[in-house]
N, C-alpha and C positions, 0 to 999 in steps of 0.2 A: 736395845730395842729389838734387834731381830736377833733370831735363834738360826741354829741350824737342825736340821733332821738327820734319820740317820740313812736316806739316801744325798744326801748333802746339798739338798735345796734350800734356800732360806724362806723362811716364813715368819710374819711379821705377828706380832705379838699386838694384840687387840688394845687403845687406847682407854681407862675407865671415861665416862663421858665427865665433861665440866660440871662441877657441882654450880658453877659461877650462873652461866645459863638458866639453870634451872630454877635459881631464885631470880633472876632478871624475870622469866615468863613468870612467875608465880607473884613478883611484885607488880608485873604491868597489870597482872587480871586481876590483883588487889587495888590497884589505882581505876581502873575499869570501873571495877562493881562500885569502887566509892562513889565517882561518879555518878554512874547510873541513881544508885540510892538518893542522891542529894538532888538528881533531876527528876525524881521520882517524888521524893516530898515538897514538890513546887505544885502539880497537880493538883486543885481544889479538889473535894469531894463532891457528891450532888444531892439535893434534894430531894426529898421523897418525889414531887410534882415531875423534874428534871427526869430522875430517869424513866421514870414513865411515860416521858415524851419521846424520849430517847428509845425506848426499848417499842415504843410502835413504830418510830421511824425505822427504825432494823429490821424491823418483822416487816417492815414495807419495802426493805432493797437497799437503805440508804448506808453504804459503808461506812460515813463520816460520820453518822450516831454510831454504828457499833466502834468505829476507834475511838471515839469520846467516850462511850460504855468503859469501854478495855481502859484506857487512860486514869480513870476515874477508879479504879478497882485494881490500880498494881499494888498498892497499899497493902491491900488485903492480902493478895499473892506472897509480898516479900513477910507480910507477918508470919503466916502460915509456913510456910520454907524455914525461916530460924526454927521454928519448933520442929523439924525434922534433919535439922544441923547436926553434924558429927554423926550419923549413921555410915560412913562411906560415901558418900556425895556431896560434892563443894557445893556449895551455899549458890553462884552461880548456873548450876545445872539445875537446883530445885526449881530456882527461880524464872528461869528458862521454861523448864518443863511444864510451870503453874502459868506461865504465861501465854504456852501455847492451848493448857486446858482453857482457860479466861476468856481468848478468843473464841474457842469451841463454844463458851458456856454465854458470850455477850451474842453469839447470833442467833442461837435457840430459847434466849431470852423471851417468854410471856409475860408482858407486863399486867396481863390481866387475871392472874394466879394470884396478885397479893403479895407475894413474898420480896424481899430485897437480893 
């Protein structure tokens, strides 16, 4: 494991890292996301009427309509994300990052645009 040089120090020779590790963290963040997913389709959807109540109570301050918003809309988040799966970005980080847009996108909600 160690070598010498040729002023006669020794110096230690770099260990490769555990491959063992590395499927440990890569199955917890697969046991993770399964999770999430499956607490994720327990969420009802809402009704056209619901979110429109929801989406005035947000535009009026109320945070617990915009997490109900958000709640109600991770669905949509994790569909979107598979569709941009295998580009270089875990399926995790899409979903993440679609989730921090959905917050952005449940408080700037107008419910009186019409649109879902």
């Amino acid at each position: 494991m160690a070598t010498t040089t040729r002023k006669g120090a020794r110096k230690r020779k770099r260990q490769a890292p555990s491959l063992d590790a590395g499927f440990a963290v890569a199955a917890e963040d697969q046991s993770s996301l399964d999770q999430y997913l499956k607490e994720v389709s327990t969420h009802s959807l809402l009704t056209g009427p619901q979110e429109i109540e929801l989406g005035k109570r947000a535009q009026a301050g109320d945070e617990v309509a915009v997490a109900e918003l958000v709640r109600a809309n991770l669905r949509f988040v994790i569909s979107v994300a598979k569709k941009y799966q295998n580009r270089g970005v875990s399926l995790a980080d899409l979903i993440q990052e679609g989730n921090v847009g959905l917050v952005t996108a449940a408080r700037k909600f107008d419910p009186d645009q019409g649109v879902k």
